[in-house]
N, C-alpha and C positions, 0 to 999 in steps of 0.2 A: 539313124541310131543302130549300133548293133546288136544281132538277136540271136542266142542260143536257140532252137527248135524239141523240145521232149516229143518223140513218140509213143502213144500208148494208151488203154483204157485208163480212168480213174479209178484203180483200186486202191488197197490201202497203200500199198507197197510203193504204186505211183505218184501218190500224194506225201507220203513220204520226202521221198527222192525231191519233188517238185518244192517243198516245203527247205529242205535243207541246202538247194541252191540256192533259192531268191536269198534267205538267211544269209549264206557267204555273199553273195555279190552287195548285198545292203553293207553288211557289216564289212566288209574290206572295200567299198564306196568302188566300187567296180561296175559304170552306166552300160548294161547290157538287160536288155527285154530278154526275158524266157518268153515263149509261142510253143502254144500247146497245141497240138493236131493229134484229134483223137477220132476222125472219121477215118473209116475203115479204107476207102476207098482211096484216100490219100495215100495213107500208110503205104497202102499195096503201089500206089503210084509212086511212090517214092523211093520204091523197090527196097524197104526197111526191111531186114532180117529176122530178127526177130525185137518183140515190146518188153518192157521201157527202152527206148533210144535215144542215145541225144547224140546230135547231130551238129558239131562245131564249125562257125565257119565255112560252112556250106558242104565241107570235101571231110572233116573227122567224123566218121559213127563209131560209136559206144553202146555198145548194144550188154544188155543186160540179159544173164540166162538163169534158171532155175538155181542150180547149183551156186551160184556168185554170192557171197556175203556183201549186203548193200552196201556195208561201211567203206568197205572197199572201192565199190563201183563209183559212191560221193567221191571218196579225197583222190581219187584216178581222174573221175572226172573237174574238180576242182583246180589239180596239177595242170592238168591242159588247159585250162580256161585260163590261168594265171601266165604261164606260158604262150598264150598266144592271142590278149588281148589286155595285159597291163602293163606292158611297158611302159605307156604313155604317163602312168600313176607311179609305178613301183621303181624305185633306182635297182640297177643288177648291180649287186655286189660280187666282182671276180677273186676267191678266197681259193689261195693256190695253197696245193699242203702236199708234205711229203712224209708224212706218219710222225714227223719229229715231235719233243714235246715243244718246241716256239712255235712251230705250224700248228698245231692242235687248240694250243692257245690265242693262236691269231683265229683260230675258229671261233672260240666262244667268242672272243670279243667283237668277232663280225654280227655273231647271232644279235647279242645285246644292241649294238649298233644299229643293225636294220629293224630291229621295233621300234626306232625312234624315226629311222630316216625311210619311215615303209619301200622298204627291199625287201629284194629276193636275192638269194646268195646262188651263186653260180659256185658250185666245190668244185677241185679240178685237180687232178694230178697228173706232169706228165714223166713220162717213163719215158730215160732216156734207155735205149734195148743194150744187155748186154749179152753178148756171142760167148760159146761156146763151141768147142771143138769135139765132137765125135768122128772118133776114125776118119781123122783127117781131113772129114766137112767142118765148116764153120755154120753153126746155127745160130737162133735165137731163142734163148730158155725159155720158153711159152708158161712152164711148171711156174717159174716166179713171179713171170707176169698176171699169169692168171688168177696166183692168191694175190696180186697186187689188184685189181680188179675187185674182187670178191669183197678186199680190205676196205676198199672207196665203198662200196656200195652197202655195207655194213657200219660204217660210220656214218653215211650220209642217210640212213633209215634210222638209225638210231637217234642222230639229231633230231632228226625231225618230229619223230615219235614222244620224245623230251620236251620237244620247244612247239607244240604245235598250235599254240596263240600268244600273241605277244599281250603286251600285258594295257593298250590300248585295244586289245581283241580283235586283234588284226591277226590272220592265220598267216606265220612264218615259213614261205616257201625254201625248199631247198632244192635243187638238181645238183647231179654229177656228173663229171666229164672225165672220160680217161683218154691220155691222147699220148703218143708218140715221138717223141722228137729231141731237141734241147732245150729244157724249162724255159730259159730267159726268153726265147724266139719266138717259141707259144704262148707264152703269158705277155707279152707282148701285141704280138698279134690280137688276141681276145680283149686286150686292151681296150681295141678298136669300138668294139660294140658292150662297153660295161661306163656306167657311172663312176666307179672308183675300184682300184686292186687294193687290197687287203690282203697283208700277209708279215709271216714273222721276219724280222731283224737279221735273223742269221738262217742258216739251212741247216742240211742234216746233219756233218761233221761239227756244228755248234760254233763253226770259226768263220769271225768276217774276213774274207781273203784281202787281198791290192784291189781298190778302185777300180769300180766298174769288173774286176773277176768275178764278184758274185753276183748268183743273181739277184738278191733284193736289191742289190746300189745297180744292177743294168736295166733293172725293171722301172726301180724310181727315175732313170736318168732319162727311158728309151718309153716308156707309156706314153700312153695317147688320152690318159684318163689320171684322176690325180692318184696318189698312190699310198697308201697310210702303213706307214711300217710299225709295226708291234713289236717292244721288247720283252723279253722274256718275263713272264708273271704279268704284263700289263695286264688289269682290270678295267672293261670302261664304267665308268663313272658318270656319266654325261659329258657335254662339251659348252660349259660356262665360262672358263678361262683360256684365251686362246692367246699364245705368244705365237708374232709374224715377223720373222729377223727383214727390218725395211731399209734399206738405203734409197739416196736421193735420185732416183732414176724415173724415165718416164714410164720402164717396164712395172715399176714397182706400182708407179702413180696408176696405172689402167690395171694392175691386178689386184689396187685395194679395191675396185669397186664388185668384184667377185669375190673379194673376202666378204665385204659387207656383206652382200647376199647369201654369204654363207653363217654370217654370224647372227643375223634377224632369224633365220629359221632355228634357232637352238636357243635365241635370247642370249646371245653370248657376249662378254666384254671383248674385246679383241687391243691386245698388248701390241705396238708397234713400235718394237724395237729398233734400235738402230746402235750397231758396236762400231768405236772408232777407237781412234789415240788422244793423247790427250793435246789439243790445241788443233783437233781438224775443224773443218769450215763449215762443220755440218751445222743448218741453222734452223732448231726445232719451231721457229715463230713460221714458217714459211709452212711446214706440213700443216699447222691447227689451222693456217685459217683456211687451205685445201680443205679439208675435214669440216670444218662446219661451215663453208659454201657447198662443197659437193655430196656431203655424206650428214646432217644435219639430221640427229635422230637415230644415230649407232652410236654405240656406246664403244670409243674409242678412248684409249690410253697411250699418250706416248711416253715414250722410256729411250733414255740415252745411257749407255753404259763403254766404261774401259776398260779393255782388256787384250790378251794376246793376239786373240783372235776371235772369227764370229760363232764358231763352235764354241769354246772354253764361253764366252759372254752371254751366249741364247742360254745356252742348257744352265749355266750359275742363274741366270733370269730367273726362267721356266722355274726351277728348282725349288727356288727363293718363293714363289708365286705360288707354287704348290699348283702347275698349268695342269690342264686335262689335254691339252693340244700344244705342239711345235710345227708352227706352218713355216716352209722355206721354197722358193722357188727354183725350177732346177735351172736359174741362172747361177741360183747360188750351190749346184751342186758338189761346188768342190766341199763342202762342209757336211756331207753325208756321212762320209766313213768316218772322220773326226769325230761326230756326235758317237757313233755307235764304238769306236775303237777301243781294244782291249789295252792298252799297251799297262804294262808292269808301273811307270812310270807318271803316270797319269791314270792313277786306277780309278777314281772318284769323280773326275772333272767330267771324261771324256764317255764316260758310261752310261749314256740315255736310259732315264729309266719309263720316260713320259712319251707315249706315240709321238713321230715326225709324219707330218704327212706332207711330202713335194706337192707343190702346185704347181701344175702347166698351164697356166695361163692362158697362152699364147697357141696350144694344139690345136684349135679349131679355130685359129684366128685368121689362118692363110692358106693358102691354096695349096700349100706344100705338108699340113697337117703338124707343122710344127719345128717340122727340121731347117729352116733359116730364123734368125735373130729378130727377124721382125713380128711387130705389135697390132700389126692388121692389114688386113686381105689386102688392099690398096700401096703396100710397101713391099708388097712380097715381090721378091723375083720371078720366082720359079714357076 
């Protein structure tokens, strides 16, 4: 089992401290032993600095000095224990923002989010550098980056100081990341190591570009992780009604059974759409009896609709449904920009007003992490 270590006399100050971590670890159900060492001789052998110390993981001290406000010294040391021993518990939530207000708003709805789905939100902005010319050099404005920096770090304290227990009294972790590069490449990447990316529908300039130009549609297409896109004003509300645009494929058949397990943990009805024309071969008797052989005990719905297409038909669904969720997998990504598209011409249809969240199914299904068509380790080429 693993063990936090406190160094120190039992004063009050000590018991304190020692009192208001067991407290966090109980109440955010995090199985780590606190070990008290308060013989002198350890201390010194353990070349402690100065008392109270706690000693993470065998290699982080935290050493406590006269001057320190304890409250401090708790949620410092709390952040680090969360950080580098709940993974295994906590889902990372990767919540990319770019000051905008859909970013800001994909915030709150991550916060709400992760007191149900106990996460931790990874904030992350990355700054693409832009050069300037002095006398003839080309630099990089450090001045705007630096309040870019200052900006993260100032909303991600403040978050946290607002949201600092969820409302099962679960303490709402947050970190910040600032990193350098091209958003989609980096958010991507970080992909790699988060349970799900969280982020707004559109970016800074407020416009979905051409397929796959922006980054939410190259994030949802190019993750490693599922990707939940927020539109503008989305509220979460819980996730009780979930539309899944399904067609007859084997891809679909082995990624209901990851829905399921996504819809037991929310207690969710999960809507299984399927849009065609009118007089296709599609034959709803053949998915039920799948479904109550294989999944017997989720609360499945199916639904057959006509329409232009699977965008125009999910979202009229969804809509009709009053869904909390539009799940679609990025086989079916060509219907991403359609859900979110502005166009003058379709101002109502095509305007998601309800989270899409892509499912990759299939990313850790093969060796290749995702980028061939195949449905398991054993088909995969590469």
């Amino acid at each position: 089992m693993k063990s936090v270590k406190i160094y120190g006399k039992p004063t009050s100050q000590y018991e304190y401290f020692k009192y208001r971590l067991e407290e966090f670890l109980k109440r955010n159900e995090i199985n780590i032993v606190v070990e008290e060492i308060n013989s002198v001789d350890k201390i010194i052998s353990d070349k402690i600095k100065s008392i109270p110390t706690l000693r993470i993981n065998g290699e982080i001290d935290l050493n406590f000095n006269e001057n320190d406000n304890i409250e401090d010294f708790i949620e410092t040391a709390t952040d680090i224990i969360i950080s580098k021993y709940a993974h295994s518990t906590y889902s990372k939530l990767l919540v990319p923002i770019d000051f905008s207000e859909v970013s800001m708003n994909a915030l709150q709805f991550a916060k709400d989010f992760a007191r149900h789905e106990s996460g931790f939100i990874e904030l992350l902005y990355v700054n693409h550098p832009i050069p300037m010319v002095v006398n003839g050099i080309v630099i990089e404005d450090n001045f705007a980056k630096n309040d870019k920096i200052e900006r993260l770090e100032k909303i991600a304290s403040a978050h946290k100081a607002a949201n600092n227990s969820s409302e099962n009294g679960k303490t709402l972790y947050i970190s910040s990341q600032f990193l350098d590069g091209m958003a989609s490449d980096i958010i991507i990447d970080k992909s790699k190591e988060s349970s799900i990316v969280i982020m707004g529908s559109t970016g800074e300039n407020d416009v979905l570009k051409k397929m796959m130009g922006s980054v939410s549609n190259r994030v949802a297409d190019k993750a490693k992780c599922p990707v939940l896109l927020i539109p503008r004003g989305a509220k979460y509300k819980g996730v009780k009604k979930i539309v899944y645009a399904y067609s007859p494929t084997s891809y679909d058949h082995k990624a209901i059974s990851a829905l399921a397990e996504f819809g037991k943990k929310y207690n969710a009805t999960i809507h299984l759409v399927h849009v065609g024309e009118e007089g296709s071969d599609y034959d709803p008797e053949n998915l039920k009896l799948y479904l109550e052989h294989m999944h017997d005990g989720v609360d499945f719905v199916q639904g057959q609709i006509f329409a232009k297409n699977v965008a125009i038909g999910i979202n009229q669904y969804a809509e009709n449904l009053d869904a909390d969720l539009i799940i679609i997998s990025k086989k079916k990504r060509n219907i991403i920009e359609e859900l979110f598209e502005r166009s003058h011409s379709k101002p109502t249809i095509l305007k998601a007003n309800i989270p899409v969240m892509v499912f990759h199914y299939d990313d850790h299904a093969c060796q290749c992490g995702g980028e061939c068509d195949k449905v398991a380790d054993t088909d995969c080429s590469h």
